[in-house]
N, C-alpha and C positions, 0 to 999 in steps of 0.2 A: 756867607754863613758867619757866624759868631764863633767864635776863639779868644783862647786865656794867651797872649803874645809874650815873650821876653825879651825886649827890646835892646836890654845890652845888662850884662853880669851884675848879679845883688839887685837890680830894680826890683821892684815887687809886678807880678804880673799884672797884664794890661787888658782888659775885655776891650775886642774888637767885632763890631758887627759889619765891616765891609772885607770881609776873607774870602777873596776868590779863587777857589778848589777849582783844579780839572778832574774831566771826565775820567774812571778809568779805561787804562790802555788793553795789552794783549795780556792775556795770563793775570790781570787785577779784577779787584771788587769794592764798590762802594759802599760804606755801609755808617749808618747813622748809628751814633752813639750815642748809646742811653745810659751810660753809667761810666766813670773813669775813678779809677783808687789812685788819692796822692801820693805818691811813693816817696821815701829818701831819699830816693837814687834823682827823681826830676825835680827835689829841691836842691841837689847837690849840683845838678847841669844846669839848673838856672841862675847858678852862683859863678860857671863857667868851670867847674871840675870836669875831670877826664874828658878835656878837651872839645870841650863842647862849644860850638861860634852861635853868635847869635847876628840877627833876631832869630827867633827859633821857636815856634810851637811845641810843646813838650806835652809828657802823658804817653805810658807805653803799657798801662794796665786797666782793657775796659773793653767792656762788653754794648753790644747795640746788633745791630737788625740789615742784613745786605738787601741794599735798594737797586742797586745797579751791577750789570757784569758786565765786563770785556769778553774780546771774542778768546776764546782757549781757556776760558776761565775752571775748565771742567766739571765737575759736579753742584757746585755750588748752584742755590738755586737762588732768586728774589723772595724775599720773604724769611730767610733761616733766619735765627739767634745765632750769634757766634759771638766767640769769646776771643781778641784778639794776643796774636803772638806776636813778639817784637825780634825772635829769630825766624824767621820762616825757612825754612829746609830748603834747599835747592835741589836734592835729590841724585844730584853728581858729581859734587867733588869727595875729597879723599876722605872727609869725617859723613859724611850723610853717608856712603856706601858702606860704614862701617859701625852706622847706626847710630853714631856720637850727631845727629842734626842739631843737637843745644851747642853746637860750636862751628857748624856751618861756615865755612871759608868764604861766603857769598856775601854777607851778613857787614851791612853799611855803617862802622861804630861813629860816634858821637862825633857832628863837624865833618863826616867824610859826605854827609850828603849836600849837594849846592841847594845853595838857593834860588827861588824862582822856576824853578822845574817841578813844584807842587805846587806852592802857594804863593800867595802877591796878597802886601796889603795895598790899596792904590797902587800906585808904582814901585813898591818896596819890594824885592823878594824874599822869603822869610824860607826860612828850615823846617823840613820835615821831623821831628827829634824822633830818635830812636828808630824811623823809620814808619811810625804810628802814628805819633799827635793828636792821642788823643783827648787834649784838652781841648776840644772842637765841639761842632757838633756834627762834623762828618771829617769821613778820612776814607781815602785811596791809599789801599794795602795791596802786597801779592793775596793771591786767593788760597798759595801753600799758609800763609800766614792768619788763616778764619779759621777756627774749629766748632763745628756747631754745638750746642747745647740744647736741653729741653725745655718744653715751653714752661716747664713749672718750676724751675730755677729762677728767682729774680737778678736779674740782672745789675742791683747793687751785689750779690754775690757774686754771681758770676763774674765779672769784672776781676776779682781776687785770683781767680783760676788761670790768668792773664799773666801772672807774676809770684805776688808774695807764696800763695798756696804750691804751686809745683816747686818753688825754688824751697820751701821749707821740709814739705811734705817728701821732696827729691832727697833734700840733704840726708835726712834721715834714710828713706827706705832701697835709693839707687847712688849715693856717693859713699854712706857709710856703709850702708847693707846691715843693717841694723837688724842682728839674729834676736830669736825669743831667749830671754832669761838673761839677755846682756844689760847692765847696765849702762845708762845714759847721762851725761849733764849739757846741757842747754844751756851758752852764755848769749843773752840778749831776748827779752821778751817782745817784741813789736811784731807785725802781723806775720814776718816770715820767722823769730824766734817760737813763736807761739803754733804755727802750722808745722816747725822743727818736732815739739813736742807733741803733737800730735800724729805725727810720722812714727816719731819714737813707741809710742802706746800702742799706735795701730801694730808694727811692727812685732809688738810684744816684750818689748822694753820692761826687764823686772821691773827695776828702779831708774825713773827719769828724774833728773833735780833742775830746778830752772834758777841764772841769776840775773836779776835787774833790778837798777834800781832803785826804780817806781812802784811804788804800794799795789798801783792800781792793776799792773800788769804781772806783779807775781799772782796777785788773788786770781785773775782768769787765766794764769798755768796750773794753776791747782785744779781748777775749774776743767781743765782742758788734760788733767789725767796726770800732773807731774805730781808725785809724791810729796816730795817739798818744794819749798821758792825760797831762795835767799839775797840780800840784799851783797852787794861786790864785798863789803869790809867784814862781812861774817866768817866765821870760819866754819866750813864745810866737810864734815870729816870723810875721809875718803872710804868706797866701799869695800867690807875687807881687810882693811886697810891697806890695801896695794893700789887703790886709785880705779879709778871709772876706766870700763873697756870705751868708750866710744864719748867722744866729746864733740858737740856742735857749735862754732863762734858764728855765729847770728851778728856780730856787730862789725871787724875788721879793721880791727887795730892791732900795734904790734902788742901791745900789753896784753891783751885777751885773747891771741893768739900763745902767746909765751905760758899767759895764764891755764889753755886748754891742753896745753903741752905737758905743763906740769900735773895737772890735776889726774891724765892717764897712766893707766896700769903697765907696765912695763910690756912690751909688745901691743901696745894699745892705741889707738886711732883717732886722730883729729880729722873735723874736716870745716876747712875753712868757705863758708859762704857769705859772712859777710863785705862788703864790696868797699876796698880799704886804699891808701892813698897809695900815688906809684912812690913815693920820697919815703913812705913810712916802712921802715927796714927792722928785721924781729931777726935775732942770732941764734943760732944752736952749736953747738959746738963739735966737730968731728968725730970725736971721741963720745959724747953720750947720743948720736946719731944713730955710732955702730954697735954702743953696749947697752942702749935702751929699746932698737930696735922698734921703735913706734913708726908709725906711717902718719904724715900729714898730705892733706891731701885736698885740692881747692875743689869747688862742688859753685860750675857756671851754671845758672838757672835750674839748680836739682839737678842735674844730669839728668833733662827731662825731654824725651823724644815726647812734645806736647801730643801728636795726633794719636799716643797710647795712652799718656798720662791722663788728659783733661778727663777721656771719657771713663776712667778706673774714679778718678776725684771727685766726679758726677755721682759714679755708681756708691763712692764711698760713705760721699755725702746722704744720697737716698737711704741709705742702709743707718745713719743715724753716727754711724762712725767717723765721721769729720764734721765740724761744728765750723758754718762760715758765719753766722751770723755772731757769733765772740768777737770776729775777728775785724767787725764795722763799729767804729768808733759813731758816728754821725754821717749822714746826707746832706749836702748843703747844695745850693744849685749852682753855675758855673762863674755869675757875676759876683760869688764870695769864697772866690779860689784863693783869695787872702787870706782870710778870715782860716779859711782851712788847712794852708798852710801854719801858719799861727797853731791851730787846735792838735795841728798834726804833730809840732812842735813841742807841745804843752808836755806835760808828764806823766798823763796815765794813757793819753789817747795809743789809740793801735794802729787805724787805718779811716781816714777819713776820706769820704767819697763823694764828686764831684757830678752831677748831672744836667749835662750840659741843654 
């Protein structure tokens, strides 16, 4: 099959047409991939962040069509749409029985997977990233890890529902718990900033404010139901003036973390989902810990059990109330995964989608 390769840290990706996939095994699903979203997070492992080896096929948000089952594969049938997960639940250890599956103990992080146990280029063995790779044009997944969708979802969406959408859409309505009439601010517009606010709205969020900043990406928060959009150097006057109940860092640094800290109302709530470096360290001080009493609080893939979430974001979607098509920058096919990197990179883009 044909595959976007990283052949070793900062190269730009490689198109390979001699990628020899195995069959799935017991308990897996094959499934052809029609659509992959470039994320941050697999330009950030193709650079060799959070510990990621290479060679290594990367792509952990994308949607496509199961062509093949293993034996035990349970319901799954040949033929669904599905939307793939990059935690798949294992169903028994200590966080899945207690309904936390977005944190799953089972769950293979960046570099823990060998090589050559999925894939071979020639004689090479290459890595499965994230456990998905989906920068392919097929991938052997667990079958916990497919959640089907409808035939009338395109599948450059759907792919979103993969990643950006439940981690933003989670942030907001399952990490914050984002009540009606609370206010919101939003640091970081890109496709999971922007499904934050949209969480937020859905949610019932008086006043959502979004900051980024890129021109292009405050206009489609506005777009997307925030109140205002402001650029980082503006000054944002707080609501009240005692500050935002609920703050969401979309980006994961210590300054915009420090920053979301500050901008809350005194007993009031950060919730950090941006995915930030291990060296990069943010301070609080003992003392306005216990006399500010705010809660910060990290928010792994939304705090999103996907096999409730996808099918609510589906329903949401239908109903007009979550807008995925904001959230697609461009379509480009898989031989200009450069190019889309690049555009991903650029300053207004959101989410650029790769179809392999």
């Amino acid at each position: 099959m044909r595959a976007a390769v990283t052949w070793e840290p900062n190269a730009p990706f490689s198109i390979e047409d001699d990628v020899v996939l195995r069959r799935p095994g017991a308990g897996e699903v094959l499934v052809r991939i029609h659509a992959a979203g470039v994320c941050q997070t697999d330009i950030s492992l193709s650079r060799g962040h959070f510990g990621q080896a290479t060679p290594v096929i990367l792509g952990h948000e994308g949607a496509g069509e199961v062509v093949e089952i293993g034996p035990e594969a349970g319901e799954i049938e040949v033929g669904q749409r599905v939307v793939l997960s990059w935690v798949p639940p294992c169903g028994r250890c200590y966080f899945c029985v207690r309904g936390q599956t977005f944190i799953c103990s089972g769950r293979k992080r960046a570099g823990e997977l060998e090589a050559g146990a999925d894939l071979r280029v020639g004689d090479r063995p290459v890595r499965q990233g994230m456990g998905t790779a989906t920068f392919a044009q097929h991938a052997v997944v667990p079958a916990a890890g497919v959640i089907p969708i409808p035939e009338d979802l395109p599948f450059e969406q759907a792919a979103l529902l993969g990643c950006a959408v439940p981690t933003g859409v989670g942030a907001a309505l399952n990490s914050a718990r984002v009540q009606p009439g609370e206010t919101v601010l939003v640091v970081g517009c890109g496709a999971v900033g922007l499904s934050a606010v949209q969480g937020a709205v859905i949610a019932g969020g008086s006043t959502v404010v979004a900051i980024d900043p890129q021109p292009g990406r405050r206009k489609r928060a506005l777009e997307l139901g925030a109140a205002s959009a402001h650029a980082p150097e503006d000054h944002v006057a707080p609501p009240g003036g005692v500050g935002f109940d609920v703050a969401i860092d979309a980006v994961g640094r210590s300054a915009t973390v420090r920053g979301a800290w500050d901008a809350v109302r005194r007993g009031g709530r950060v919730v950090v989902v941006g995915a930030g470096k291990a060296d990069d360290l943010v301070s609080f001080s003992v003392l306005e810990l216990f006399h500010e009493e705010k809660r910060l609080v990290g928010s792994f893939y939304g705090s999103s059990d996907m096999r409730f979430e996808v099918p609510r974001l589906v329903e949401l979607w239908r109903s007009g109330r979550l807008d995925l098509t904001a959230l697609v920058s461009d379509v480009v096919p898989l031989d200009r995964i450069n190019e889309a990197v690049d555009r991903q990179l650029a300053a207004d883009a959101v989410r650029v989608m790769v179809t392999p």
